[in-house]
C-alpha positions as CSV (number, residue, x, y, z in Angstrom):
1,X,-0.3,9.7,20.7
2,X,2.0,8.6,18.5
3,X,4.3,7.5,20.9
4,X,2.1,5.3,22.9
5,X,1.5,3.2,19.8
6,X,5.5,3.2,19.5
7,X,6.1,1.6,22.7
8,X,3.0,-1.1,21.8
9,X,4.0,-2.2,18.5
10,X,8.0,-2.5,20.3
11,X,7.0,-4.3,23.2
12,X,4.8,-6.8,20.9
13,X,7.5,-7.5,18.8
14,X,10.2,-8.1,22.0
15,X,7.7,-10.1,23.7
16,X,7.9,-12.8,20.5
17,X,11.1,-12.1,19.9
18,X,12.1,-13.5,23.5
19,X,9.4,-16.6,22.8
20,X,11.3,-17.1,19.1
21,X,15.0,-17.4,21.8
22,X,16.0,-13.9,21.0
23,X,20.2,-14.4,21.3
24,X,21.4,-11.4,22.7
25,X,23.5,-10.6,20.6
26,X,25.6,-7.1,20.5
27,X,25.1,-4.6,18.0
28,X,28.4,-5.7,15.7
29,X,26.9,-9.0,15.8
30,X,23.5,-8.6,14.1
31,X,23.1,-9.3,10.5
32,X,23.0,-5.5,8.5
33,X,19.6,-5.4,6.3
34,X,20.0,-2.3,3.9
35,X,16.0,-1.1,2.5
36,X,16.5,1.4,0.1
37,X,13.5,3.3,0.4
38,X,11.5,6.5,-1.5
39,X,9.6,8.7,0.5
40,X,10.5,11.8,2.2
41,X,9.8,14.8,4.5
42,X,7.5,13.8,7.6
43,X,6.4,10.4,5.7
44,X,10.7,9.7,5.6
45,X,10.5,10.3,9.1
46,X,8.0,7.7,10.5
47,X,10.0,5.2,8.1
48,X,13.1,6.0,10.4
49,X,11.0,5.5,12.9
50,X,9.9,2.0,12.1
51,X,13.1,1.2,11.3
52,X,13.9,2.2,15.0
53,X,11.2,-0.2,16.2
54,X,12.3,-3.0,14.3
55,X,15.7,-2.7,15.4
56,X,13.9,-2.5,19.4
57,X,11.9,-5.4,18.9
58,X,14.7,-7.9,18.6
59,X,19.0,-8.2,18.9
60,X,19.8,-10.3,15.6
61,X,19.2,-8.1,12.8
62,X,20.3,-4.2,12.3
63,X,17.5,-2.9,9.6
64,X,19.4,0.4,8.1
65,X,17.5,2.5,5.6
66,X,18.4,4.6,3.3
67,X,16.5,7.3,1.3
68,X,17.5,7.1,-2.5
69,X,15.1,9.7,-3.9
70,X,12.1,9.5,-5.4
71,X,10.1,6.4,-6.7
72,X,12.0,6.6,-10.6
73,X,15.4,7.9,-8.7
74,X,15.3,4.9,-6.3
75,X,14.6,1.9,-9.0
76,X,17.0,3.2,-11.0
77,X,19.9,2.7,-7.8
78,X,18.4,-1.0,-7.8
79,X,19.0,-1.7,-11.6
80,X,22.7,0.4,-11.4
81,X,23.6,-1.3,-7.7
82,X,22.1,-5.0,-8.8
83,X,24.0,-4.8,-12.0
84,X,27.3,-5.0,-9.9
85,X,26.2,-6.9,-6.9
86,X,25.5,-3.9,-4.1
87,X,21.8,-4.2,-4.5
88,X,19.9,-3.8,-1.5
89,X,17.9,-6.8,0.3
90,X,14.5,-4.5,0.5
91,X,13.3,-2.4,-2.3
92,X,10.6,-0.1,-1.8
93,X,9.1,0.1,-5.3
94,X,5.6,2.2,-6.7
95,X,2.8,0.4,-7.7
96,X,3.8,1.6,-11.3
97,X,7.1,-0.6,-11.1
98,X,5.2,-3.5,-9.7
99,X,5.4,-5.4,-14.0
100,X,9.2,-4.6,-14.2
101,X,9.9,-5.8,-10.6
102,X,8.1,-9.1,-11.4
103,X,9.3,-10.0,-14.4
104,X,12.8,-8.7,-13.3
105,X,14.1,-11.9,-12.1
106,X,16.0,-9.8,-9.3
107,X,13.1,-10.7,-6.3
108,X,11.7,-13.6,-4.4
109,X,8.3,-13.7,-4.2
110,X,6.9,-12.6,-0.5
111,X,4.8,-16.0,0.0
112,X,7.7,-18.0,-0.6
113,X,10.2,-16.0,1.4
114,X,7.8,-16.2,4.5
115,X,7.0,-19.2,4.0
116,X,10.6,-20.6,3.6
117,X,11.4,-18.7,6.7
118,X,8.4,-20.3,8.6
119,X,6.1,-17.0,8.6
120,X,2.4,-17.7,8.4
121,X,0.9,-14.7,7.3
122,X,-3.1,-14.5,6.4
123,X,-2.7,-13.3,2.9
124,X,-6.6,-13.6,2.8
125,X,-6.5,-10.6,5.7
126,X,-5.3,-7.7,3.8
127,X,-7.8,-5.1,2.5
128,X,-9.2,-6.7,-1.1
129,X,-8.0,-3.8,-3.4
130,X,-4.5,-3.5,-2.1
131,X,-4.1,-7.4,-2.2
132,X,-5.9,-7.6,-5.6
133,X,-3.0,-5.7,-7.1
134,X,-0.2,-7.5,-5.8
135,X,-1.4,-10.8,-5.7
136,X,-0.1,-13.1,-8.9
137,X,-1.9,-16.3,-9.9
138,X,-3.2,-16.2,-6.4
139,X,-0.1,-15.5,-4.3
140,X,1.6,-12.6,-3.2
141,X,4.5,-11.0,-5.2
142,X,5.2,-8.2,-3.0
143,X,4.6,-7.0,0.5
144,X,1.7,-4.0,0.2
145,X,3.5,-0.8,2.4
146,X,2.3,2.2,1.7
147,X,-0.4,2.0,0.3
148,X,-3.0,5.2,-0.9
149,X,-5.8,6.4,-3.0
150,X,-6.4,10.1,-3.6
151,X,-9.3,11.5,-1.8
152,X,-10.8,15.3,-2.3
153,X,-9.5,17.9,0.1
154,X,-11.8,21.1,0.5
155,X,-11.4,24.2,3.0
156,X,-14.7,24.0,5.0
157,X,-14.6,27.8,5.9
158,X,-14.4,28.9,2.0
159,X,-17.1,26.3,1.2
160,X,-19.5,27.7,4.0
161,X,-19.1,31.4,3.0
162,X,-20.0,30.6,-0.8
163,X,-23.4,28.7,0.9
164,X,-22.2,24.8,0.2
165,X,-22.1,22.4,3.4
166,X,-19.6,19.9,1.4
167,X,-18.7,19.2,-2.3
168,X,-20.6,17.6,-4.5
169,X,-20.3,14.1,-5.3
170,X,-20.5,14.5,-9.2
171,X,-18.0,16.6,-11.2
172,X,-21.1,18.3,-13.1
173,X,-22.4,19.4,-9.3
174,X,-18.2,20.2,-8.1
175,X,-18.2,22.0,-11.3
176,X,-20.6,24.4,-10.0
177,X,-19.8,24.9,-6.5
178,X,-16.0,26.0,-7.9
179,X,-17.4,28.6,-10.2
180,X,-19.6,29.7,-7.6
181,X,-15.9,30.1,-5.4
182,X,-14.4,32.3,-7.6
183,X,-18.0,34.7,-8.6
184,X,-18.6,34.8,-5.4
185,X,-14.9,36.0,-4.5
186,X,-14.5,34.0,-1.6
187,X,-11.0,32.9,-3.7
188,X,-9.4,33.4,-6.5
189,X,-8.1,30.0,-6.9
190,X,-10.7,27.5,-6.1
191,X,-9.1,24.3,-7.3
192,X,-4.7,23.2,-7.5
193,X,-3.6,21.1,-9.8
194,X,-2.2,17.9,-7.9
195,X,1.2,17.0,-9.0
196,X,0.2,13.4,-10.3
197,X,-2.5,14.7,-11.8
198,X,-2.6,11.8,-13.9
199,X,-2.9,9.4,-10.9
200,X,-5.9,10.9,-9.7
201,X,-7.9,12.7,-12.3
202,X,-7.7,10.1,-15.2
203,X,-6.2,6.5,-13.9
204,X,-8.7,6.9,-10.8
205,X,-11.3,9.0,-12.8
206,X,-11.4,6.1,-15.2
207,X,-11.8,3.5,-12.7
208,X,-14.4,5.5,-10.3
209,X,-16.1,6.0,-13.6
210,X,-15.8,2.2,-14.9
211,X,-14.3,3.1,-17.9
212,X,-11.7,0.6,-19.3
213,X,-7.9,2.4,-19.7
214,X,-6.4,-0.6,-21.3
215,X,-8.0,-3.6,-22.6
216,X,-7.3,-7.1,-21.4
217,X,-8.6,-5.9,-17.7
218,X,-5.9,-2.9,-17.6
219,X,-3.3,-5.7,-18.4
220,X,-4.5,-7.8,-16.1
221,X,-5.0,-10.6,-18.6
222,X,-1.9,-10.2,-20.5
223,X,0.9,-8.7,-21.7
224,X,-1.0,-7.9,-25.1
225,X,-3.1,-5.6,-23.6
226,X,-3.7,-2.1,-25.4
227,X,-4.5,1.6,-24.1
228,X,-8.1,2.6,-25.1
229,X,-8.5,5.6,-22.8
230,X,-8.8,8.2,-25.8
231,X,-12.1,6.6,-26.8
232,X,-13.6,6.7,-23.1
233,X,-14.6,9.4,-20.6
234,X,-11.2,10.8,-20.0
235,X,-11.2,12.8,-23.3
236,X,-13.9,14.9,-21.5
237,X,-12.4,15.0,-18.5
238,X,-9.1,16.6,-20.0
239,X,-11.8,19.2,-22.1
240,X,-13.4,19.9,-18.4
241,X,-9.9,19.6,-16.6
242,X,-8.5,22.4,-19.7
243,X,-11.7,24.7,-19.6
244,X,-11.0,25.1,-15.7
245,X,-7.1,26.1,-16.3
246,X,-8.5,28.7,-19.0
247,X,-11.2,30.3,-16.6
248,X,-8.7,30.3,-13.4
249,X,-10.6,27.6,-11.5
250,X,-7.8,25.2,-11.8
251,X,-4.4,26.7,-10.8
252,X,-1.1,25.1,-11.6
253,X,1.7,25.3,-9.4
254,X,4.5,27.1,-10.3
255,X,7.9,25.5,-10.5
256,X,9.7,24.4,-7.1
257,X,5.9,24.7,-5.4
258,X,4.6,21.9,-4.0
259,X,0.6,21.9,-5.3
260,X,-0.5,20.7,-1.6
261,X,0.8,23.7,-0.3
262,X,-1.7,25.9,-1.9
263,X,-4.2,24.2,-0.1
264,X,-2.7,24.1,3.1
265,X,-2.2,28.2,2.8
266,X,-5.5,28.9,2.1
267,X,-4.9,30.0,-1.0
268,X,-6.8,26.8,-2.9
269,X,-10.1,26.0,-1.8
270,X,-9.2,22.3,-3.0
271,X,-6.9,19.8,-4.1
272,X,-7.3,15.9,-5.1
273,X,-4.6,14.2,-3.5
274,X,-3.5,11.4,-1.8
275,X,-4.9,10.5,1.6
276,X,-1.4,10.4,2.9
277,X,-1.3,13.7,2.8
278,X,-3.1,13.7,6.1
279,X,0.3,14.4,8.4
280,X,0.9,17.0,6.0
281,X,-2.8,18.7,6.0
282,X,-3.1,18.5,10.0
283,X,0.1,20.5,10.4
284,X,0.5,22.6,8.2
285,X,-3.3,24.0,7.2
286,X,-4.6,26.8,9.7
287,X,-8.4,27.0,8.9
288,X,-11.4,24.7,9.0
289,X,-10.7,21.6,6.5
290,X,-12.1,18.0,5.3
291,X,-12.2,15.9,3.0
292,X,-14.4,13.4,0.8
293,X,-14.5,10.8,-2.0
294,X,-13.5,11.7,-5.3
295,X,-16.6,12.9,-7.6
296,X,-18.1,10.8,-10.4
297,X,-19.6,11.5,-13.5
298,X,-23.7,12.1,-13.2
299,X,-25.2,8.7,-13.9
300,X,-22.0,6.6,-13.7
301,X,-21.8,3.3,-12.2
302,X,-19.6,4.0,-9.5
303,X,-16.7,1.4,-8.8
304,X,-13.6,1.4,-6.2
305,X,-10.5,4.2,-6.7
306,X,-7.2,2.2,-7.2
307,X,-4.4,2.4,-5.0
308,X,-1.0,4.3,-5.1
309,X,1.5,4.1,-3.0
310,X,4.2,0.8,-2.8
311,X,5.1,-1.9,-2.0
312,X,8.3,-3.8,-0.3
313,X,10.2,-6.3,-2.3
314,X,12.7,-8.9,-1.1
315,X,15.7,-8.7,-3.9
316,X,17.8,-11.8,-5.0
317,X,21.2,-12.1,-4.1
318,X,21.5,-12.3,-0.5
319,X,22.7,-14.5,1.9
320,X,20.1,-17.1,4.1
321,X,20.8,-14.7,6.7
322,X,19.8,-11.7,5.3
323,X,16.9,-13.3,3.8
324,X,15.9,-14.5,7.2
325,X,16.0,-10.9,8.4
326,X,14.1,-9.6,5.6
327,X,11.3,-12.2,6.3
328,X,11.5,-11.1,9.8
329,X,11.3,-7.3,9.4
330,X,8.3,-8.5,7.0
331,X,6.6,-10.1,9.5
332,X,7.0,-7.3,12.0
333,X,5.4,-4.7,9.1
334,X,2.3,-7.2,8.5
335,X,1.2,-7.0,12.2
336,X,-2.0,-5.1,13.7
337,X,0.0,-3.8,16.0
338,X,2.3,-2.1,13.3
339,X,-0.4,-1.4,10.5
340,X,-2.7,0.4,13.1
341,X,0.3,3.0,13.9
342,X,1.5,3.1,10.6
343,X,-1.9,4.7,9.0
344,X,-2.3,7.1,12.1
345,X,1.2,8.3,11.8
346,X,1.1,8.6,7.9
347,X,-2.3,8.9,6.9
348,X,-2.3,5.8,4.6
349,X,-4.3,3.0,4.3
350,X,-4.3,0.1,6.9
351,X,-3.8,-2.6,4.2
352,X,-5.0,-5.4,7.0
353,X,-8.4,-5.5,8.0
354,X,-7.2,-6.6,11.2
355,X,-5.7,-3.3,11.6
356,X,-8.2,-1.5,9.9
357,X,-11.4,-2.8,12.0
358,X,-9.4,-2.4,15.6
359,X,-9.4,1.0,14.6
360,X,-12.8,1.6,14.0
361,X,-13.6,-0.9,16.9
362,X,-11.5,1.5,18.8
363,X,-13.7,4.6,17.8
364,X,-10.7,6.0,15.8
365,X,-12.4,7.1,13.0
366,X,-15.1,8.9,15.0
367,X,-12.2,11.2,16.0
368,X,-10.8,11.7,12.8
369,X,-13.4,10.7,10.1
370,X,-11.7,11.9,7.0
371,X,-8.8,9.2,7.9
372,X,-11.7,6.6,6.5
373,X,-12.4,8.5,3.0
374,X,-9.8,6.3,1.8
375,X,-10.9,3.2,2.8
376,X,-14.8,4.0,1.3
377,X,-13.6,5.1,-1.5
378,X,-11.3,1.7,-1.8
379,X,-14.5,-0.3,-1.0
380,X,-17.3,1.2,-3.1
381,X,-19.1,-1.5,-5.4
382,X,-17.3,-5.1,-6.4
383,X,-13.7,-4.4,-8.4
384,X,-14.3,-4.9,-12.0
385,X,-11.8,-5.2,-14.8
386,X,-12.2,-1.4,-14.8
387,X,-11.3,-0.7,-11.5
388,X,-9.3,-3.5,-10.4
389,X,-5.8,-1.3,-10.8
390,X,-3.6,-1.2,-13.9
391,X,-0.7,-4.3,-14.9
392,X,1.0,-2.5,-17.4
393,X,5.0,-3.1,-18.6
394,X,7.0,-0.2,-18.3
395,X,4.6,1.9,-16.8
396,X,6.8,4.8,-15.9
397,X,7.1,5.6,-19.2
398,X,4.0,5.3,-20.5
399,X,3.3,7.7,-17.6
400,X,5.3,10.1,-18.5
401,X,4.1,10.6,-22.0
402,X,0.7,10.7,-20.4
403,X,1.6,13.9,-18.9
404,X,3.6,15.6,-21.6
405,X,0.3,15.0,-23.4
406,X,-1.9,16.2,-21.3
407,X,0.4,19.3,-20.1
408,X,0.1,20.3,-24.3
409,X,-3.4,20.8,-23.7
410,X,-2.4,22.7,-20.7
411,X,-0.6,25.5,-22.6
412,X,-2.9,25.1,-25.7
413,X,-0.6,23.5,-28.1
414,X,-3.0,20.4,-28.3
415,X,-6.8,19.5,-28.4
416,X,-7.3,16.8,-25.9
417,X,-8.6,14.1,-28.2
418,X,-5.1,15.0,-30.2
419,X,-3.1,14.8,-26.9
420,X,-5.1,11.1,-25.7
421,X,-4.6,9.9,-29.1
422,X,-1.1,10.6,-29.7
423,X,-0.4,9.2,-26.1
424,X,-2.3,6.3,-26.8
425,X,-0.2,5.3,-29.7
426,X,3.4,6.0,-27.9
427,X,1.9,4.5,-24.8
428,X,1.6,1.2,-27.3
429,X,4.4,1.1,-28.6
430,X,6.3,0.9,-25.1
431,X,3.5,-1.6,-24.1
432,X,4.2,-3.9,-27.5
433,X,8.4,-3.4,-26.8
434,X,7.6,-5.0,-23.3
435,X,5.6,-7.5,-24.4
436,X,8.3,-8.8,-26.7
437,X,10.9,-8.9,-24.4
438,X,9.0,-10.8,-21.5
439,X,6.9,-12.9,-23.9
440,X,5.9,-16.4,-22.4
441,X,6.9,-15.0,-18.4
């Protein structure tokens, strides 16, 4: 199926590039764009595989990608390679990056490079949540990619032999139907632990949940902002999330396993993870599966997940050529055409609702239902400051103390208000040492 979406997108995208005066040029002559780019495995492979199609579509420009590790692995080839010139022209870069790549003075904004290039692109088209987070004094920094949310992954088979039809949709009502997994012996892991745990059950927990993570809307309102999540929900969250590890209802990978692998073996009955994980799931799992919405807390005022995923950026430092061909390879990544085969072949979200209602025009998501999750999930209730997504300076880091935090509570060498509270106040102090360097931007 795949294929036949292939062959659309690349005879589009010939089709205007023959209107546009394509040149035919050869090969040696096109213009080389390198995109340094940060996913792998069968996700890697569709990239290649766009990359392919851009390269189809039209004879000026020779997209070549390379794969330069993960998310923190690849940024850090930018700053090395743009510190001596042999920077890339595309970036791929996580939504967590999105404060250092703005106020890095190493990019040009995506509405100006379109627009110098003499791209229209309908900004107002793309899905609200992705462009609410990339969007900047009401204009686009970066171009949204990949863009995900996690989503709950059960196996229906162990679900219908413990006597549930589906999860709960509160975590006092999941809570429950896990225990009742493991009495009832239908497995003895009923839950994994997703890798990014702290993506999915706290950052999305909080905003699902409406509770504020940060004041001055998650950063949204300024640099000053301050993490508050030790004095919301999320403390009993982590008590829940610890209580579950203790009583074997929450299984944590061992080292060198990838957690969405106990679910696709059978041997979890479920896993929050992303909704990308969908190429991964439909290969790889052997029994009856689905998927749902994240849980919320009994009572809550339930609000929109926030996105994962990334973004492209255009990088400084290139010649008018090369920016022309990034513009154009832009252009080609914002079409229907291309976002509707994107999400089928990856599982992430169309971030156009062009693309996104051709697909349910098309009866798509009748046929594969749990490929929507995502987008409900995305959609549920009007953003608030809460749930709009996070704007935070130097995020990776305060990411990672987020997790050696919480993974103390794992082994039982903290309490989680100890944990949330010491992370708070590290978290602040690389928020404050941000804020003093980019003061005034």
């Amino acid at each position: 199926m795949a294929s036949t979406y292939v062959k659309s997108i690349t005879g589009l995208l010939a089709a205007s590039a023959l209107l546009m005066g394509a040149t035919g040029a050869t090969a040696a002559d096109r213009v080389k764009i390198e995109w340094w780019y940060a996913i792998s495995g069968k996700l890697g492979d569709t990239v290649q595989q766009l990359i392919s199609d851009f390269n189809k579509s039209q004879d000026k420009y020779e997209l070549v990608g390379t794969f330069k590790g993960n998310y923190e692995e690849t940024m850090a080839a930018m700053v090395a390679a743009y510190r001596v010139n042999q920077q890339p022209a595309i970036l791929q870069s996580a939504e967590r990056g999105f404060m250092t790549m703005l106020n890095s003075g190493a990019v040009i904004p995506v509405d100006q490079l379109m627009a110098k290039q003499g791209y229209k692109i309908d900004w107002n088209d793309f899905v609200k949540p992705v462009a609410g987070f990339y969007i900047v004094n009401g204009k686009p920094a970066a171009l949204p990619f990949n863009s995900s949310t996690p989503i709950l992954w059960y196996n229906a088979d162990a679900f219908k032999a413990a006597g549930f039809d589906a999860p709960s949709d509160t975590w006092q009502g999941l809570e429950k139907q896990l225990y009742a997994l493991k009495e009832k012996k239908v497995t003895d892991c009923p839950m994994a632990l997703p890798g990014d745990f702290q993506w999915s059950l706290i950052e999305n927990y909080s905003a699902i949940n409406n509770y504020p993570f940060a004041t001055k809307a998650n950063g949204y309102a300024g640099l000053d902002t301050e993490f508050v999540y030790n004095k919301t929900g999320v403390v009993g969250q982590v008590a829940r999330l610890k209580k579950w590890v203790d009583d074997s209802v929450l299984k944590i990978a061992g080292q060198g396993v990838a957690p969405i692998s106990l679910f696709t073996s059978g041997t979890c009955a479920t896993i929050i993870n992303s909704t990308a994980s969908h190429s991964g799931v439909e290969a790889d799992a052997k029994f009856k599966w689905s998927a749902a919405v994240m849980p919320h807390e009994e009572g809550a005022d339930v609000k929109n997940g926030t996105i994962g995923g990334a973004s492209l950026w255009a990088v400084k430092g290139k010649s008018e050529e090369v920016q022309a061909g990034v513009a154009a390879f832009f252009n080609f990544v914002a079409q229907p055409a291309t976002q509707e085969w994107w999400s089928k072949a990856t599982g992430y979200v169309p971030v156009t609702n062009a693309a996104y209602q051709k697909m349910k025009t098309d009866g798509y998501f009748k046929d594969h239902p749990t490929r929507e999750i995502a987008i409900e999930q995305l959609s549920r209730g009007e953003p608030t400051d809460n749930s709009r997504g996070f704007r935070f300076g130097n995020h990776n880091q305060s990411t990672s103390i987020l997790i050696e935090e919480i993974q103390a509570v794992w082994t039982g060498k903290k309490a989680p208000q100890e944990a949330l509270d010491s992370s708070v106040k590290r978290g602040n102090e690389i928020l404050r040492q941000y804020e003093k360097l980019h003061a005034g931007k």
